[in-house]
C-alpha positions in Angstrom: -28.2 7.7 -58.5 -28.5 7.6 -54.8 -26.0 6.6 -52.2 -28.3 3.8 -51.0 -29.1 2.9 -55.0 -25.7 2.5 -55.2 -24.7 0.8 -52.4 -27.5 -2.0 -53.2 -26.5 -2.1 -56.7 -23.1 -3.1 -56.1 -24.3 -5.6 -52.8 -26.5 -7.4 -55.5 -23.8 -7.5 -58.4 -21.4 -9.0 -55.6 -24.4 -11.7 -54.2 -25.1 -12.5 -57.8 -21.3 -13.1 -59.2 -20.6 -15.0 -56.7 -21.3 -18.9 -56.3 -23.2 -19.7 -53.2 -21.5 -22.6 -51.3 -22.1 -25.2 -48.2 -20.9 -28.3 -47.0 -18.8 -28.8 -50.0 -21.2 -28.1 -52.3 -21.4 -25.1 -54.6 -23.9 -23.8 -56.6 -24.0 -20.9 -59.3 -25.7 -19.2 -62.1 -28.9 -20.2 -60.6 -32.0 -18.1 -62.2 -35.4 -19.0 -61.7 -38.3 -18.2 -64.3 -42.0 -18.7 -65.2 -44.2 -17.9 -68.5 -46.5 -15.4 -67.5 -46.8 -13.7 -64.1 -50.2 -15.4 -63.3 -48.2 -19.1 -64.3 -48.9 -21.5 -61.1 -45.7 -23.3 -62.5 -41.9 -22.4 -62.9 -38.6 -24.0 -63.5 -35.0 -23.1 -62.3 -31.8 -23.6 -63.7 -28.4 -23.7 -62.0 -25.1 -25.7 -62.0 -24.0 -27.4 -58.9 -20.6 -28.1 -57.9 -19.5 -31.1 -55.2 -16.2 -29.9 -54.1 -15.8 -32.0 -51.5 -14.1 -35.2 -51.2 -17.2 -38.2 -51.4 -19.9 -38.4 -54.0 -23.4 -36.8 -53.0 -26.8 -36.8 -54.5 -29.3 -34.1 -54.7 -32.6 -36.0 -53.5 -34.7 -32.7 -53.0 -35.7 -29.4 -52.8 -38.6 -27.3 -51.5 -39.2 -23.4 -51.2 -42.0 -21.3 -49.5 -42.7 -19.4 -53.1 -44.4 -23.4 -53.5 -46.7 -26.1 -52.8 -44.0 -28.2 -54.0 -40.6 -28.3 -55.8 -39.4 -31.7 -57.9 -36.3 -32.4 -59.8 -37.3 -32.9 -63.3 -36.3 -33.7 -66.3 -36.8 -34.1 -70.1 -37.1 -37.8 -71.6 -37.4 -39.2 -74.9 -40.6 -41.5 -75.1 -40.6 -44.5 -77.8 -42.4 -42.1 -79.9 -39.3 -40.0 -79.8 -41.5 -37.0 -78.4 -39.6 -35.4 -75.2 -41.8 -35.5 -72.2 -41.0 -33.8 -68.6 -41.0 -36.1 -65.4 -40.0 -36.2 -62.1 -36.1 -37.6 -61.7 -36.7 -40.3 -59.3 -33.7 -41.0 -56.9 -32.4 -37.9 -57.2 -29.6 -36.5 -59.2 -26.0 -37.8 -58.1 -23.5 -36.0 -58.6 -19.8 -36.9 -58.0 -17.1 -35.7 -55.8 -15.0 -32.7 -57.9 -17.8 -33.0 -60.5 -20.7 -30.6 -61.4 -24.2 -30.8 -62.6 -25.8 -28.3 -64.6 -29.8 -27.7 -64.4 -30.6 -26.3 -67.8 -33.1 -25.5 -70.0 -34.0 -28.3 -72.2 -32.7 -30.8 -69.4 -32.9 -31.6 -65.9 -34.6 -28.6 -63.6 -36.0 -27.8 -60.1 -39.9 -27.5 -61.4 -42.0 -25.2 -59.1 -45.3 -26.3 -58.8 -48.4 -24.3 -56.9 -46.6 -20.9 -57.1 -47.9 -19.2 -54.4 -47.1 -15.6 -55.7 -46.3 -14.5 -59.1 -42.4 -14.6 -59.8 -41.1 -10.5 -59.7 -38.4 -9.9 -62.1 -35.4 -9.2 -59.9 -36.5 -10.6 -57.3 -34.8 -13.5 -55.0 -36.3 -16.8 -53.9 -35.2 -18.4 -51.2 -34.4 -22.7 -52.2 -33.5 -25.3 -49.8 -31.6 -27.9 -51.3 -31.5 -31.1 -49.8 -28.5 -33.5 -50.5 -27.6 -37.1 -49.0 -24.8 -36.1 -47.1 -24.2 -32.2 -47.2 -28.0 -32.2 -46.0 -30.1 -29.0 -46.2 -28.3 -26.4 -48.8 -30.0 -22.7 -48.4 -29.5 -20.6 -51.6 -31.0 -17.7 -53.1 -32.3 -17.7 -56.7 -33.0 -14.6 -59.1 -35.7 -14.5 -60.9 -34.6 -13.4 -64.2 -37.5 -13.8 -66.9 -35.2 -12.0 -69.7 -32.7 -15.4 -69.9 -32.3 -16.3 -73.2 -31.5 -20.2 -73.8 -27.9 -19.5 -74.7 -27.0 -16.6 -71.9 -25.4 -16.8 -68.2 -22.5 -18.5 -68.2 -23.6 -21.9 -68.8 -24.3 -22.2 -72.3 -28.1 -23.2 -72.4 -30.8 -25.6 -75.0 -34.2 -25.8 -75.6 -35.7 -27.8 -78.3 -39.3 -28.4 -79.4 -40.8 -30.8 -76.3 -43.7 -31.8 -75.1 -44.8 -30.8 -71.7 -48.1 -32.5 -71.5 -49.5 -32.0 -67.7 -47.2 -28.9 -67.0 -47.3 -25.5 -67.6 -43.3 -24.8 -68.7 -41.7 -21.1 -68.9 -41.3 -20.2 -72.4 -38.4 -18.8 -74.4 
């Protein structure tokens, strides 16, 4: 291994342990995926932390990697078949509380992927929140993620995604 290997090896296992944080707000684990590398579509996952000492609220999120990013998340219809919408309002998310975005749940959806999503590589997110305002963190894409890895445990049932094209297990 070379000295610069090794020296980016160990800057990335530091950036990638350790929860990015802003205005209160922290955010970790974060991973972004897609189902195939030509996918226009993909989904991130993440918990975020509000350390701080007043409620906030997530209302958005954009990245250059897309046309656009929306908060989403899986409902049950009256059919009892889960369908994937848009989370209108936003996602609060109390003071000393956390929120995780996980697979089977509520997501950042990527929509109009610009490029394919590299394996390894980083994408940079802006968060937007009510109060901590514009949150800039860096997501990896990791394709590998199994459901129940990271160190959030993770779910995935059997759901519909009618009108979008969702990363597979």
């Amino acid at each position: 291994m070379t000295p610069a290997l090794l020296t980016r090896a160990v800057c990335a296992l530091f950036l990638f342990s350790a929860p990015l944080a802003a205005e209160g707000i922290m955010v970790d684990d974060a991973y972004i995926r897609s189902s195939t590398a030509k996918s226009t579509s993909g989904a991130a996952f993440m918990v975020v932390m509000n350390h701080s000492s007043a409620d906030d609220r997530l209302i958005g999120a954009s990245s250059d990697v897309a046309d656009k990013v929306e908060l989403h998340s899986h409902r049950s219809d009256d059919n009892g078949i889960m369908r994937m919408g848009e989370i209108e309002g936003g996602v609060a998310i109390a003071a000393d509380e956390m929120h995780a975005f996980k697979r089977g749940g509520d997501h950042l959806m990527f929509m109009g992927l610009k490029e394919s999503l590299v394996e390894g590589a980083m994408v940079p997110v802006t968060l937007e929140f009510e109060k901590a305002g514009a949150v800039e963190i860096e997501v990896m894409v990791d394709q590998d993620r199994k459901p129940n890895h990271g160190k959030m445990k993770h779910d995935h049932g059997d759901m519909d995604h009618t009108g979008h094209e969702m990363p597979k297990d």
